[in-house]
mmCIF file of the N, C-alpha and C atoms, coordinates in Angstrom:
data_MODEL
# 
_entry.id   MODEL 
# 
loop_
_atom_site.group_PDB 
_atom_site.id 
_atom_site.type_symbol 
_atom_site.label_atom_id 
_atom_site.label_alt_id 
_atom_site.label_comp_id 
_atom_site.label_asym_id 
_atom_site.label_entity_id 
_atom_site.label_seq_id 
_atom_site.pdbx_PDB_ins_code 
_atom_site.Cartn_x 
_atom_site.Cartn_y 
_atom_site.Cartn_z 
_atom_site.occupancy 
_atom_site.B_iso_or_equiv 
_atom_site.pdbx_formal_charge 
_atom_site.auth_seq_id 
_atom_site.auth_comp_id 
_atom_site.auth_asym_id 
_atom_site.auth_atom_id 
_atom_site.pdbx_PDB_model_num 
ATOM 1   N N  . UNK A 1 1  ? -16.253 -13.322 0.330   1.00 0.00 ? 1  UNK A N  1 
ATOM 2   C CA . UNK A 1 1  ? -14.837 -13.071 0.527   1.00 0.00 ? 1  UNK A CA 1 
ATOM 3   C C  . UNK A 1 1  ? -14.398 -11.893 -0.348  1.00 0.00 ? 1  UNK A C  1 
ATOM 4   N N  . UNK A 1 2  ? -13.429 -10.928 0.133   1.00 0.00 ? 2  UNK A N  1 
ATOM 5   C CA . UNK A 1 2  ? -13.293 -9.799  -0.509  1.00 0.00 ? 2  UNK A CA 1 
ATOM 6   C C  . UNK A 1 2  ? -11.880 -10.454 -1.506  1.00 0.00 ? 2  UNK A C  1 
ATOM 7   N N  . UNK A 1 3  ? -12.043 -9.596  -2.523  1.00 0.00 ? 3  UNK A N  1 
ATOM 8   C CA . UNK A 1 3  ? -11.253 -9.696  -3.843  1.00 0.00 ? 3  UNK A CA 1 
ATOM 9   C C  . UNK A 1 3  ? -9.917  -9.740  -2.941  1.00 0.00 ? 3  UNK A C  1 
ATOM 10  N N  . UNK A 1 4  ? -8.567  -10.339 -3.899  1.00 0.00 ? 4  UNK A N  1 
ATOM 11  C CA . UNK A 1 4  ? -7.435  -10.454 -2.724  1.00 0.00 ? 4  UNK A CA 1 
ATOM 12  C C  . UNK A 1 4  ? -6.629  -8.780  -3.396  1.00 0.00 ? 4  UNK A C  1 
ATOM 13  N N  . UNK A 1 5  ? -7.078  -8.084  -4.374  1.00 0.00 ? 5  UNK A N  1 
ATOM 14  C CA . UNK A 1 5  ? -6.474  -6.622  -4.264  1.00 0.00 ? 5  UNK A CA 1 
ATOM 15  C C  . UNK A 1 5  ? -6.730  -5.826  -2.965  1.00 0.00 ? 5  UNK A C  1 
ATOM 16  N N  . UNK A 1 6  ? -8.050  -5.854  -2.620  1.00 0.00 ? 6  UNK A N  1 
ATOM 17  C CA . UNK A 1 6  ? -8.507  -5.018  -1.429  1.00 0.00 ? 6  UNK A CA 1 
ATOM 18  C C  . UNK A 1 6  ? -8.030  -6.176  -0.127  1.00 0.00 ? 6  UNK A C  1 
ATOM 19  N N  . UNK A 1 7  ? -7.517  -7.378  -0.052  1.00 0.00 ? 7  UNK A N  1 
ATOM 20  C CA . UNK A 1 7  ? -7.059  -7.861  1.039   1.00 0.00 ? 7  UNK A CA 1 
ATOM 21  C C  . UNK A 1 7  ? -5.486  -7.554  0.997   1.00 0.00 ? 7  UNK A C  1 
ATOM 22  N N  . UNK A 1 8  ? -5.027  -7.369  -0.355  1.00 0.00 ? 8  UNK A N  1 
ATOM 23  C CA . UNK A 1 8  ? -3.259  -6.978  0.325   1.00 0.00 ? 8  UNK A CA 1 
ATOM 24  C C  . UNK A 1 8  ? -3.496  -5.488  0.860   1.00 0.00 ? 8  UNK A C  1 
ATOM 25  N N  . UNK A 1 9  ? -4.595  -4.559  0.150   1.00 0.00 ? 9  UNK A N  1 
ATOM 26  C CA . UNK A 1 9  ? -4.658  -3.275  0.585   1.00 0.00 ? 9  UNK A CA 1 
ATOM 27  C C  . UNK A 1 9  ? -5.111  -3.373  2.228   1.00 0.00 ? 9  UNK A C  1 
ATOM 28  N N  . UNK A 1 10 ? -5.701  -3.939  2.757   1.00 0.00 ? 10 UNK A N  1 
ATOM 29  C CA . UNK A 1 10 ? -5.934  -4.116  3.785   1.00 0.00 ? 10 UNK A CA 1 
ATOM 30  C C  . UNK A 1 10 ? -4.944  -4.276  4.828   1.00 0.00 ? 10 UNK A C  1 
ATOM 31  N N  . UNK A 1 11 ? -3.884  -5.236  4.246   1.00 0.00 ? 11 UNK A N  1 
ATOM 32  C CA . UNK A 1 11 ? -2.982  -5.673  4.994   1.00 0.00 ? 11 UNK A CA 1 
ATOM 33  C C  . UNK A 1 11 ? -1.986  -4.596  5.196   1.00 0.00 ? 11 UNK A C  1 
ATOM 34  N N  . UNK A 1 12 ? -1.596  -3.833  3.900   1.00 0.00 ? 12 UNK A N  1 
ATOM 35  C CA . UNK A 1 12 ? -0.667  -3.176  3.909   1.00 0.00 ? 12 UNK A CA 1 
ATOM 36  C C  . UNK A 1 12 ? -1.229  -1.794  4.334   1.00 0.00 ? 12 UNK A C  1 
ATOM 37  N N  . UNK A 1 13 ? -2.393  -1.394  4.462   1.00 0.00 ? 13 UNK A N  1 
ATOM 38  C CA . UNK A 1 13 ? -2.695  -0.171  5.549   1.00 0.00 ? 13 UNK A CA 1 
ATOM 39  C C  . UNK A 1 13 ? -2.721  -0.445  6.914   1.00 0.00 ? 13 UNK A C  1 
ATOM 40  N N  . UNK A 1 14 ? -3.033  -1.638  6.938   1.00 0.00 ? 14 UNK A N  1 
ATOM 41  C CA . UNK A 1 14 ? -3.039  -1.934  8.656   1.00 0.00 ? 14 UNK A CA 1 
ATOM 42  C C  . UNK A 1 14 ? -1.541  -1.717  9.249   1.00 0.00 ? 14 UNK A C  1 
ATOM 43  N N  . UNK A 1 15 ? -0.192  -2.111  7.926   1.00 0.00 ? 15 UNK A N  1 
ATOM 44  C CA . UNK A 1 15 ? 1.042   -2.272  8.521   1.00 0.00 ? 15 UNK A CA 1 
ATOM 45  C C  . UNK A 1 15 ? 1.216   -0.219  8.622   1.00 0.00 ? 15 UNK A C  1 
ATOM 46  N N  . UNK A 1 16 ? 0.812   0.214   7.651   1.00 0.00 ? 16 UNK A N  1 
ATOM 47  C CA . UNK A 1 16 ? 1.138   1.563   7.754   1.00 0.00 ? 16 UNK A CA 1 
ATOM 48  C C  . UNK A 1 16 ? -0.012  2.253   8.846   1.00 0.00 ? 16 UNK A C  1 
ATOM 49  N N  . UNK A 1 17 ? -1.037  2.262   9.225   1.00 0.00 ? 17 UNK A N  1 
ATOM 50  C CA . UNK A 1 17 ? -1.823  2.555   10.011  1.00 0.00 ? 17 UNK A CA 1 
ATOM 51  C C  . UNK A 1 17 ? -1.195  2.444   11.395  1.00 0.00 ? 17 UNK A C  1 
ATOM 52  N N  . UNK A 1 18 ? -0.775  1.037   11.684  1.00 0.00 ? 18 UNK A N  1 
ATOM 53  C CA . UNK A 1 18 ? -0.369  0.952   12.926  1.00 0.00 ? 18 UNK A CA 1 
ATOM 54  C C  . UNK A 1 18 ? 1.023   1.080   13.269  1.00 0.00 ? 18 UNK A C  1 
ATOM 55  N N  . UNK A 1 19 ? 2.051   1.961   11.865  1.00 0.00 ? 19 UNK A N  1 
ATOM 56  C CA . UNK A 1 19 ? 3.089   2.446   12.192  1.00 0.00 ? 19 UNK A CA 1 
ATOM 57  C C  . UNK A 1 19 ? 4.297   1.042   12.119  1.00 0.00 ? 19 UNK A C  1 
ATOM 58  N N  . UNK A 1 20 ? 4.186   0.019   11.976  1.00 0.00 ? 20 UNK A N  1 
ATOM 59  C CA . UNK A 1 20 ? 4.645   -0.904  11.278  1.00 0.00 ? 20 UNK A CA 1 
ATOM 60  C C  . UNK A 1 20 ? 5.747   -0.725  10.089  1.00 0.00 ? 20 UNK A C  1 
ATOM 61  N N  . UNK A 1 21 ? 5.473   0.103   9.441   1.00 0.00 ? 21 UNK A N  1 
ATOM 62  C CA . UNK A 1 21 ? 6.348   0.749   8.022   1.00 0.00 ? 21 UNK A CA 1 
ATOM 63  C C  . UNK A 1 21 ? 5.821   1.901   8.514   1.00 0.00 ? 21 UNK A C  1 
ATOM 64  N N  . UNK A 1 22 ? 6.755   3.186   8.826   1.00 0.00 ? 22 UNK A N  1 
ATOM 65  C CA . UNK A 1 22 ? 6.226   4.316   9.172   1.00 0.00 ? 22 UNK A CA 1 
ATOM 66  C C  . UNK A 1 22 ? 6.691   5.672   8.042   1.00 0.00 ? 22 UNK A C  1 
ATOM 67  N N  . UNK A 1 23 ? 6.040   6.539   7.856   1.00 0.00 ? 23 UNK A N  1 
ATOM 68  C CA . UNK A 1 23 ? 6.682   7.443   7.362   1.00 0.00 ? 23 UNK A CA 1 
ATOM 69  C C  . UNK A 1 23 ? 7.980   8.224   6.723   1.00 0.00 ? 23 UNK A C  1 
ATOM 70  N N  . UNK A 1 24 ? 8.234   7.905   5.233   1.00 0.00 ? 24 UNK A N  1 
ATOM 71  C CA . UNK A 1 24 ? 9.112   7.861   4.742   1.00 0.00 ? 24 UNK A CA 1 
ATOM 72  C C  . UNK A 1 24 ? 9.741   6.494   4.417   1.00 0.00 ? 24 UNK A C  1 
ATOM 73  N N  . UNK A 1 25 ? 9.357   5.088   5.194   1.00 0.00 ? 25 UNK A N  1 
ATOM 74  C CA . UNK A 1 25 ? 10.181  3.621   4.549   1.00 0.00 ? 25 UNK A CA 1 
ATOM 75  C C  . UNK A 1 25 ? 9.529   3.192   3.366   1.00 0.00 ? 25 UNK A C  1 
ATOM 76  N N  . UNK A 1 26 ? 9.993   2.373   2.846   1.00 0.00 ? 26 UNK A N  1 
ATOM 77  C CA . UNK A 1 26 ? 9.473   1.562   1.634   1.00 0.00 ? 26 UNK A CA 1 
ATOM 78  C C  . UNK A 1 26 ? 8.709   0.618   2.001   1.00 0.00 ? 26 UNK A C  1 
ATOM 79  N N  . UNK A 1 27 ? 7.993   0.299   1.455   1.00 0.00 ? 27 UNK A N  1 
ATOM 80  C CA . UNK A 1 27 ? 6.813   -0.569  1.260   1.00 0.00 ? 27 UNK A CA 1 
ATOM 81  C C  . UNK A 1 27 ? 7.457   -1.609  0.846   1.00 0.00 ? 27 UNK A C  1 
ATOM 82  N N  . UNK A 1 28 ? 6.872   -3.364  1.450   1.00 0.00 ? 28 UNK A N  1 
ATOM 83  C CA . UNK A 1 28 ? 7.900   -4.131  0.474   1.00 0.00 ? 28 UNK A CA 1 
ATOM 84  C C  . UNK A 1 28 ? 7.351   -4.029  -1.097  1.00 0.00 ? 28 UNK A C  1 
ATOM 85  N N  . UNK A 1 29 ? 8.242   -4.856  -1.947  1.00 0.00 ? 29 UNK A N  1 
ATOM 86  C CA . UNK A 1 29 ? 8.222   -4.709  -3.120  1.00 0.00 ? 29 UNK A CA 1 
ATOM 87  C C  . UNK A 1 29 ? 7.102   -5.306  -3.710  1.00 0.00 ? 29 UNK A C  1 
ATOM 88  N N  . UNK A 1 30 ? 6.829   -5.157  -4.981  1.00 0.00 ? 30 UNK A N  1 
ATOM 89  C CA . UNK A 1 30 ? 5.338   -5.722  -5.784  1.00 0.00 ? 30 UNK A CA 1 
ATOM 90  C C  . UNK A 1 30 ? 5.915   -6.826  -5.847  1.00 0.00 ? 30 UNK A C  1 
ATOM 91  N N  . UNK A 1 31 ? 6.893   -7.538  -6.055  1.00 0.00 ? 31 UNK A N  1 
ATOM 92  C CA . UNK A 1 31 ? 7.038   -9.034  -6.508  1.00 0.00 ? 31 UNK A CA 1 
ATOM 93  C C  . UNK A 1 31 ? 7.304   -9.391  -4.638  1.00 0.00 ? 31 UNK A C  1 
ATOM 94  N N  . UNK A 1 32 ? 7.554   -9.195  -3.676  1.00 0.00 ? 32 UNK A N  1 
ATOM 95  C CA . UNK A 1 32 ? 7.397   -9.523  -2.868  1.00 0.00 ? 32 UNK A CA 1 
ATOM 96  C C  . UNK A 1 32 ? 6.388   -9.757  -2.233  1.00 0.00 ? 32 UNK A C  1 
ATOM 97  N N  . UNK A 1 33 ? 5.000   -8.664  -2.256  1.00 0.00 ? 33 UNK A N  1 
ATOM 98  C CA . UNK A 1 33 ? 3.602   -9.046  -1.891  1.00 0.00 ? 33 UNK A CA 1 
ATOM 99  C C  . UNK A 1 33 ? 3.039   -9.426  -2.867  1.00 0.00 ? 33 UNK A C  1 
ATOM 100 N N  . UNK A 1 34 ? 3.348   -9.722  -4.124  1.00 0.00 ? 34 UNK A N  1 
ATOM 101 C CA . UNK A 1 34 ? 2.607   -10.633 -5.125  1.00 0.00 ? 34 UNK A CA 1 
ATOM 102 C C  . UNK A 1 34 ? 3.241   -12.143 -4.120  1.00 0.00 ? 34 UNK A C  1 
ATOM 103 N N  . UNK A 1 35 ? 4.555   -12.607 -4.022  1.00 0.00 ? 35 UNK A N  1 
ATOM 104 C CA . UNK A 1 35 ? 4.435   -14.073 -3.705  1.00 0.00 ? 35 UNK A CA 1 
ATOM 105 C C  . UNK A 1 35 ? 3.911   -14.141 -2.252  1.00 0.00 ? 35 UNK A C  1 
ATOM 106 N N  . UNK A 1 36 ? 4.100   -13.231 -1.523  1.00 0.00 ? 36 UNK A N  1 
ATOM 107 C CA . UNK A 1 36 ? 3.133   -13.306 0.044   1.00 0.00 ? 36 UNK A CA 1 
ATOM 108 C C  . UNK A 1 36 ? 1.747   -13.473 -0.186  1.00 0.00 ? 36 UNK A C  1 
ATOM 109 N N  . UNK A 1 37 ? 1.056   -12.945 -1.119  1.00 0.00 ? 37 UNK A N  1 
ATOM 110 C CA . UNK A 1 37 ? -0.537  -13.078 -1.461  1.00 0.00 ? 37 UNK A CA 1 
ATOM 111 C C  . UNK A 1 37 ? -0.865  -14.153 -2.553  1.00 0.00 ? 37 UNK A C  1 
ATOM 112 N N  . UNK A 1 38 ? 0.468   -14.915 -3.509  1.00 0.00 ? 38 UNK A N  1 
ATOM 113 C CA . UNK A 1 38 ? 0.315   -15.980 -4.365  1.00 0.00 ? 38 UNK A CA 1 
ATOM 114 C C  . UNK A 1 38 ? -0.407  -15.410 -5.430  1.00 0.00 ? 38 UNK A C  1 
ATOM 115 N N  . UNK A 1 39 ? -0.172  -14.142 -5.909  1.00 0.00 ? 39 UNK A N  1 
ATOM 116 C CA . UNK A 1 39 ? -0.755  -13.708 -7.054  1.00 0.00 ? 39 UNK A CA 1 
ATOM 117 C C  . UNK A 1 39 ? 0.180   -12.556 -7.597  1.00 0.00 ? 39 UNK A C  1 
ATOM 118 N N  . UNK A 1 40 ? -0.478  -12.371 -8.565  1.00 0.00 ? 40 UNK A N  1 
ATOM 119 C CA . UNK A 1 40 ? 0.070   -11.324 -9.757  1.00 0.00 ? 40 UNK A CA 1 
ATOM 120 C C  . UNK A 1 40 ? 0.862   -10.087 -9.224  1.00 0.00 ? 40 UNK A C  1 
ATOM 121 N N  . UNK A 1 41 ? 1.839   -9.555  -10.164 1.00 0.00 ? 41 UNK A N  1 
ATOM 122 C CA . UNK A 1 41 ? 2.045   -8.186  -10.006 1.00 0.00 ? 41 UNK A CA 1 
ATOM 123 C C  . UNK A 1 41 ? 0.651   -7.055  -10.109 1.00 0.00 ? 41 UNK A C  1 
ATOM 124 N N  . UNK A 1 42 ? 0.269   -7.612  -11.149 1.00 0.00 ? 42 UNK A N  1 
ATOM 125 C CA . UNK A 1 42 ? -0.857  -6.935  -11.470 1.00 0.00 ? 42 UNK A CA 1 
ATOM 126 C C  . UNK A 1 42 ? -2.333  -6.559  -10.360 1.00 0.00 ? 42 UNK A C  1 
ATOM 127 N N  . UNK A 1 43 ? -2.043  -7.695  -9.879  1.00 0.00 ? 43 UNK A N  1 
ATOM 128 C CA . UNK A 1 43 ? -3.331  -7.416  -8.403  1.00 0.00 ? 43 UNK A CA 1 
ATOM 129 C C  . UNK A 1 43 ? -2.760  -6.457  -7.805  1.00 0.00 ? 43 UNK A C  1 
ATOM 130 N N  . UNK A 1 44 ? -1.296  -6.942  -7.143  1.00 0.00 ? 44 UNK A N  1 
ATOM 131 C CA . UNK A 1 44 ? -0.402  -5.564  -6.557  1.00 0.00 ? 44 UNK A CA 1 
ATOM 132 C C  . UNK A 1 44 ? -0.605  -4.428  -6.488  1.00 0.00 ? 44 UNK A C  1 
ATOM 133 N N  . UNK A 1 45 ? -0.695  -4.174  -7.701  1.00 0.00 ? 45 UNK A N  1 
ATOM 134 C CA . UNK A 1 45 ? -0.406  -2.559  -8.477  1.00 0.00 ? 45 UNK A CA 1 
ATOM 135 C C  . UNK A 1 45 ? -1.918  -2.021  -8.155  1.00 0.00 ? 45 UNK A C  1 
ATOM 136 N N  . UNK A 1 46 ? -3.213  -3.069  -8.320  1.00 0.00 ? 46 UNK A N  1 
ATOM 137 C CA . UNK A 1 46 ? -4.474  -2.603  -7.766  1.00 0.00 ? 46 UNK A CA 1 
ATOM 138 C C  . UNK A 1 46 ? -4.554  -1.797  -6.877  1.00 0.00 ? 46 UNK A C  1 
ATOM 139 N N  . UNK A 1 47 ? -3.962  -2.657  -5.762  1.00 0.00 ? 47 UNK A N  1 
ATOM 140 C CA . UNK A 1 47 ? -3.995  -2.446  -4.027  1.00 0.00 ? 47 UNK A CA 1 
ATOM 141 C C  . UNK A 1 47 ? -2.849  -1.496  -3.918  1.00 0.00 ? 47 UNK A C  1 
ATOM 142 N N  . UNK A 1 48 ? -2.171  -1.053  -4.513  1.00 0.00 ? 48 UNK A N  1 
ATOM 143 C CA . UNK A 1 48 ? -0.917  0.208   -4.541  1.00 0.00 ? 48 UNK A CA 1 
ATOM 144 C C  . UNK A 1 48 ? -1.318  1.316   -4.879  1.00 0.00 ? 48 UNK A C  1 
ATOM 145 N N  . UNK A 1 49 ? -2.117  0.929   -5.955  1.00 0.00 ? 49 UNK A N  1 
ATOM 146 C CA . UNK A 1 49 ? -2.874  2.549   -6.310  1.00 0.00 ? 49 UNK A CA 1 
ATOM 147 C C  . UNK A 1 49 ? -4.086  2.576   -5.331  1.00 0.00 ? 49 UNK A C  1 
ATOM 148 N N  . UNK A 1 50 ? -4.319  1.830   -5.207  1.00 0.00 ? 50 UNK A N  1 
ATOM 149 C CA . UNK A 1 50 ? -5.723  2.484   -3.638  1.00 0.00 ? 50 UNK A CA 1 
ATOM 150 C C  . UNK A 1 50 ? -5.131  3.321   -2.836  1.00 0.00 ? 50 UNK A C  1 
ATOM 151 N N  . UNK A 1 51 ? -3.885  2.530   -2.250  1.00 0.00 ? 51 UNK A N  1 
ATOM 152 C CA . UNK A 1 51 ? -3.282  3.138   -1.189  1.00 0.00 ? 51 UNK A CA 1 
ATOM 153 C C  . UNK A 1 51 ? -2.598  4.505   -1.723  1.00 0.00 ? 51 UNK A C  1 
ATOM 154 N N  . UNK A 1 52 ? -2.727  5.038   -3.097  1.00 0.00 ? 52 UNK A N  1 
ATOM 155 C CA . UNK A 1 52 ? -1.936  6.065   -3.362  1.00 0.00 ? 52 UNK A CA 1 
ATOM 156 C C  . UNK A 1 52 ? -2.712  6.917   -3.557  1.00 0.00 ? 52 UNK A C  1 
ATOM 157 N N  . UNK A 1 53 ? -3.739  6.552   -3.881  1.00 0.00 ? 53 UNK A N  1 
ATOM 158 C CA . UNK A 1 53 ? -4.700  7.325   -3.906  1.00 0.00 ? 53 UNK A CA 1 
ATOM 159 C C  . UNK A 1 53 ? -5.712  8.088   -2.890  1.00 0.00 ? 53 UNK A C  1 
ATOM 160 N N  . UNK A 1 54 ? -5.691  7.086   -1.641  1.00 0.00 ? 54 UNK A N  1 
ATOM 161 C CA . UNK A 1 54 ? -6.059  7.793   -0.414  1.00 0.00 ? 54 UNK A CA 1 
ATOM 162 C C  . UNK A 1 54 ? -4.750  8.375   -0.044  1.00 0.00 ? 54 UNK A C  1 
ATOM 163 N N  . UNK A 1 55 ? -3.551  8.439   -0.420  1.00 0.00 ? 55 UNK A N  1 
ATOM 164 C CA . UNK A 1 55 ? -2.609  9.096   0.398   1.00 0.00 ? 55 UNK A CA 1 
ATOM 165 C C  . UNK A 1 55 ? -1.769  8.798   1.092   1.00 0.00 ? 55 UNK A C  1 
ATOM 166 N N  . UNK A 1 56 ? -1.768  7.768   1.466   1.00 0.00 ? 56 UNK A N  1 
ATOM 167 C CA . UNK A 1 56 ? -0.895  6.778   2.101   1.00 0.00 ? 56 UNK A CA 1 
ATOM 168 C C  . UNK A 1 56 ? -0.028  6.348   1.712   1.00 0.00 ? 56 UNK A C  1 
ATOM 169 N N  . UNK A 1 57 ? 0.694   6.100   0.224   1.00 0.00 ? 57 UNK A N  1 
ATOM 170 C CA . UNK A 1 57 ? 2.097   5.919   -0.028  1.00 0.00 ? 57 UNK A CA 1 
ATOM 171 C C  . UNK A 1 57 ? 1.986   6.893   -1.633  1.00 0.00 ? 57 UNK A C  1 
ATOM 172 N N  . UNK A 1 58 ? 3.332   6.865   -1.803  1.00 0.00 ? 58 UNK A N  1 
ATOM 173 C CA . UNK A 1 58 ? 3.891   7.606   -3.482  1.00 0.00 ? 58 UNK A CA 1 
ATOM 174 C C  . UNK A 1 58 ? 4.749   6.649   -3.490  1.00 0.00 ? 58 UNK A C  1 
ATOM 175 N N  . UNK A 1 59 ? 4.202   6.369   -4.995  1.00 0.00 ? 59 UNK A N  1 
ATOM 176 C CA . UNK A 1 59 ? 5.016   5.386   -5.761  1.00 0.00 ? 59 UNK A CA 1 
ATOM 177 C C  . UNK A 1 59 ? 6.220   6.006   -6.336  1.00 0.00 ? 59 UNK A C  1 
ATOM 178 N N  . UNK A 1 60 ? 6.821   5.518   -6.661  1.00 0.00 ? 60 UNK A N  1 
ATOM 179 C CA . UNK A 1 60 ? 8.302   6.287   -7.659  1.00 0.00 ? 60 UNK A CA 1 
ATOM 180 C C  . UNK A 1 60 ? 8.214   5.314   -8.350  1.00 0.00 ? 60 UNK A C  1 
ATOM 181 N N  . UNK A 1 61 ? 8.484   5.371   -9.743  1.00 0.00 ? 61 UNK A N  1 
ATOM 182 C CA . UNK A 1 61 ? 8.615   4.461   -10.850 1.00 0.00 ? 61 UNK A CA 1 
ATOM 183 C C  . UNK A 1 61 ? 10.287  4.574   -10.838 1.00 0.00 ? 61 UNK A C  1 
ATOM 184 N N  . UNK A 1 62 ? 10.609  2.960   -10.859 1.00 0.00 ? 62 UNK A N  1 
ATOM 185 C CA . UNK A 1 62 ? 12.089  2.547   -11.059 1.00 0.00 ? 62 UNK A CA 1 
ATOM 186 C C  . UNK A 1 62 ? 12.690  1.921   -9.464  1.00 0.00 ? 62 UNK A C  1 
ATOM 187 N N  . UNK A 1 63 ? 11.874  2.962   -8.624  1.00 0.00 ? 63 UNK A N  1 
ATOM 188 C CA . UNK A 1 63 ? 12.581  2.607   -6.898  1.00 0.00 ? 63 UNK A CA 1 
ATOM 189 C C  . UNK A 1 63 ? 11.819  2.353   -6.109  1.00 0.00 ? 63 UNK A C  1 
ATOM 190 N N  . UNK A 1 64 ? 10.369  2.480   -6.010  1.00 0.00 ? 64 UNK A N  1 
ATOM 191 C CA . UNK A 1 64 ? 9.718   1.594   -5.091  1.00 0.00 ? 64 UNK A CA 1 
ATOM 192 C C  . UNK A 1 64 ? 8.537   2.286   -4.742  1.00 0.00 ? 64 UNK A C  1 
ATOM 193 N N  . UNK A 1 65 ? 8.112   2.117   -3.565  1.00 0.00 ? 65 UNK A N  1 
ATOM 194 C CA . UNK A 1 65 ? 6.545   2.526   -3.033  1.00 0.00 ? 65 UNK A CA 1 
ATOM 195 C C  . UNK A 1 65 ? 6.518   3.207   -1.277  1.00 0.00 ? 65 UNK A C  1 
ATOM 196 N N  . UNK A 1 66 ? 6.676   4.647   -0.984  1.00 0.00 ? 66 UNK A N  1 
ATOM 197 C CA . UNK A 1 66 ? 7.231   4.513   0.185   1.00 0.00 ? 66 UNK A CA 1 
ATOM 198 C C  . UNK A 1 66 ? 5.969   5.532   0.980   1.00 0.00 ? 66 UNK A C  1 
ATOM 199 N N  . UNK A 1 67 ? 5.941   5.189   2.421   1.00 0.00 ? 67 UNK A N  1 
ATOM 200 C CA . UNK A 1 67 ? 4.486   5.653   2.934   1.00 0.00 ? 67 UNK A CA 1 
ATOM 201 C C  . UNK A 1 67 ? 4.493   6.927   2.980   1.00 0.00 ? 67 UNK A C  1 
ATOM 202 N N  . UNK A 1 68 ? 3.929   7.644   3.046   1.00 0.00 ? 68 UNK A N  1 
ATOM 203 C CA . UNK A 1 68 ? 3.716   8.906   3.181   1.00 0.00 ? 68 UNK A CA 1 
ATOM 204 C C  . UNK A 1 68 ? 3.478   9.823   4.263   1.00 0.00 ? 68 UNK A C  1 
ATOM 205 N N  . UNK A 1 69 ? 2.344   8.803   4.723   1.00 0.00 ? 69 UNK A N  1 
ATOM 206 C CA . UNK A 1 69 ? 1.386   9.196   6.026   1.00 0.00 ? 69 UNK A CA 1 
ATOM 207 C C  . UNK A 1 69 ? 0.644   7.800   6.488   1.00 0.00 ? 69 UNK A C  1 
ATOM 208 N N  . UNK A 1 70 ? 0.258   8.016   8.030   1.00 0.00 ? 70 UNK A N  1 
ATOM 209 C CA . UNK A 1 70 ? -0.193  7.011   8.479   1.00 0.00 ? 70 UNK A CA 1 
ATOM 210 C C  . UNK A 1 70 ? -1.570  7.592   9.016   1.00 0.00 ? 70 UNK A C  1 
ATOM 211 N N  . UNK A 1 71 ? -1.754  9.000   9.028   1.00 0.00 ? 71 UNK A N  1 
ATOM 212 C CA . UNK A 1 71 ? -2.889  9.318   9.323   1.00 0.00 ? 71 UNK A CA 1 
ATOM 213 C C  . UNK A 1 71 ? -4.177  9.633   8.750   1.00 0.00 ? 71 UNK A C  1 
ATOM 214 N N  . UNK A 1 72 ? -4.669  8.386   9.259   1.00 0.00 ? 72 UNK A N  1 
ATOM 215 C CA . UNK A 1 72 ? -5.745  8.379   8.681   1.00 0.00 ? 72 UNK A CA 1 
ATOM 216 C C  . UNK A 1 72 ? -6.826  10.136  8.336   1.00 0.00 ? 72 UNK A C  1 
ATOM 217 N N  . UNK A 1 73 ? -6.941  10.879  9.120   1.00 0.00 ? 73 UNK A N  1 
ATOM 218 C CA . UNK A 1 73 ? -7.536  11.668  9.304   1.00 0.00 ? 73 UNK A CA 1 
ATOM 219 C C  . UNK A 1 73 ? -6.739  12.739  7.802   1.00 0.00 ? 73 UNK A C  1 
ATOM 220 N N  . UNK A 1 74 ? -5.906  12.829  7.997   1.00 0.00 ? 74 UNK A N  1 
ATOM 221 C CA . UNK A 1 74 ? -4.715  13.308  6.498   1.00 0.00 ? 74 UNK A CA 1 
ATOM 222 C C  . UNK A 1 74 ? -5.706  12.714  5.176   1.00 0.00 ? 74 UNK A C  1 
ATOM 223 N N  . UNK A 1 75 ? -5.857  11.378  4.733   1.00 0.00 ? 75 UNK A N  1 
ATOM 224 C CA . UNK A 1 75 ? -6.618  10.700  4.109   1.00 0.00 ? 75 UNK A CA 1 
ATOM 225 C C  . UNK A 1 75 ? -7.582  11.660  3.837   1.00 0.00 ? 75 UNK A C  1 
ATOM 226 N N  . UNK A 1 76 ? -8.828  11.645  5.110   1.00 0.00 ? 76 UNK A N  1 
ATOM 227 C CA . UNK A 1 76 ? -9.982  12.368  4.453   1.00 0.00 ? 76 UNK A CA 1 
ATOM 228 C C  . UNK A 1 76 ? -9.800  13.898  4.138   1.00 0.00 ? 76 UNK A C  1 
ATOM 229 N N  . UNK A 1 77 ? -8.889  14.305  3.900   1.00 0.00 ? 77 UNK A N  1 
ATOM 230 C CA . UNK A 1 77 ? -8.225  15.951  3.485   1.00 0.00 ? 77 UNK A CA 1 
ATOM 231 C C  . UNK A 1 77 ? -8.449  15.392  2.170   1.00 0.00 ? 77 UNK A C  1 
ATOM 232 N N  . UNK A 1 78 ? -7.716  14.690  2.036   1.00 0.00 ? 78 UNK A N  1 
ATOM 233 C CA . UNK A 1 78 ? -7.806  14.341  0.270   1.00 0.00 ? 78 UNK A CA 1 
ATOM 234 C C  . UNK A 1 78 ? -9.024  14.236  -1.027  1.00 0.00 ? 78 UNK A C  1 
ATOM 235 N N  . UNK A 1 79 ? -10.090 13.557  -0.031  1.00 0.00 ? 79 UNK A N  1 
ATOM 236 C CA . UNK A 1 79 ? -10.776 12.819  -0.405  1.00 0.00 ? 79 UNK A CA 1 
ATOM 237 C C  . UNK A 1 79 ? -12.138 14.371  -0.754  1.00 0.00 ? 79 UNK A C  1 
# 
């Protein structure tokens, strides 16, 4: 079973992948997918920086986490 950081990351690229939260919305909040996944802020923040790190959302410290891009192909530019 995969660690549950890489399963909220999972979840929450699939919602941005398939345009679900699209470009430019907010991501829900870390204390919101901490109690949807029954764990920590801290796992959160795992699976937030994955996703920020392939490109897919920018965090703002103070206001939230909002997507960036949904394309995948954008991603491997980065990488």
């Amino acid at each position: 079973m995969k660690p549950k950081y890489e399963r909220i990351y999972d979840y929450l690229e699939s919602l941005i992948i398939e345009e679900k939260i699209k470009a430019g919305e907010k991501i829900p909040s870390e204390k919101e997918v901490a109690d949807m996944f029954e764990t920590t802020r801290v796992t959160v923040r795992k699976a937030l920086s994955k996703l920020e790190h392939e490109g897919l959302i920018t965090k703002l410290k103070g206001v939230g986490s909002f997507v960036t891009s949904s394309d995948p192909l954008s991603r491997k530019k980065l990488e």
